[in-house]
N, C-alpha and C positions, 0 to 999 in steps of 0.2 A: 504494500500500500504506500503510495506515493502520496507526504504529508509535503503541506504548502508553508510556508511561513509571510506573514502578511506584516512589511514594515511598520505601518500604525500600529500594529497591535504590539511591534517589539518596542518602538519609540514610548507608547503607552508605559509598557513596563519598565522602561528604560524613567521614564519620569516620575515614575510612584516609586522606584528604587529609592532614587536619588533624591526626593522632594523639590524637584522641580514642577515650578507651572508649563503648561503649553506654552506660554510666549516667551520663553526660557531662552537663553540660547544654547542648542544641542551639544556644543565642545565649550568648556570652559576650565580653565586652571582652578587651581586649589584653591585660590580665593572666593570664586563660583565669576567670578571677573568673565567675558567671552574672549576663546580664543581670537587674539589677532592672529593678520595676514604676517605680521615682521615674527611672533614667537611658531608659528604653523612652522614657517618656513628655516626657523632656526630647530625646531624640536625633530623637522623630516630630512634636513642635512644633518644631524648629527646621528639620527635613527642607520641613514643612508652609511653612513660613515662606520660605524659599530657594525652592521651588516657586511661589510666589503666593498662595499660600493661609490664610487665616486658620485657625489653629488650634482656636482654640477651639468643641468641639462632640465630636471627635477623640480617644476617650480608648481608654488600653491595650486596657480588658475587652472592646473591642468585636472585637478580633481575637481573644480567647480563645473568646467565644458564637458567633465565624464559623467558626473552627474545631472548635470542637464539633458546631455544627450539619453540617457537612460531613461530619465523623465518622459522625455518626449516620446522615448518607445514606448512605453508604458502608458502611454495615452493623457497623461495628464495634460491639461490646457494650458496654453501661453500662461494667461494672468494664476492660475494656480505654480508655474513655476518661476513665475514674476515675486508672486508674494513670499516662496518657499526660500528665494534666492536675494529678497529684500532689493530687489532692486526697482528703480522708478522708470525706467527708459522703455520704450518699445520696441529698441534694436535686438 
């Protein structure tokens, strides 16, 4: 039997874990502060780095355009991956 795993329902539990609200932001440091783009990118070069891997090449936005693109497979609509991705523009 081929079970599904449906992200709401993990982000759900991902936020009654952790005592986050919905309007939360989904990564954050220790202080519950939101991950920035300058610690992201310092925390995935050095991840990169401890793995064997040279960094550079590796940058934040490339997980933003993976995630969008998957979005969009997924069927979700422009403005649901407009609000998902905080941003205002219609490009």
């Amino acid at each position: 039997m081929k079970h599904s795993i449906f992200p709401h329902h993990v982000l759900a539990f991902l936020f009654k874990m952790n005592q986050h609200t919905y309007n939360s932001p989904l990564f954050c440091g220790m202080d519950s502060s939101p991950l920035t783009y300058s610690n992201f990118s310092r925390q995935l070069s050095s991840l990169l780095l401890r793995a064997g891997y040279n960094p550079k090449g590796y940058f934040g936005h490339f997980f933003q355009r993976g995630a969008t693109s998957t979005m969009a497979q997924l069927g979700f609509t422009d403005l649901e991956i407009q609000q998902l991705g905080w941003w205002q523009s219609d490009t």
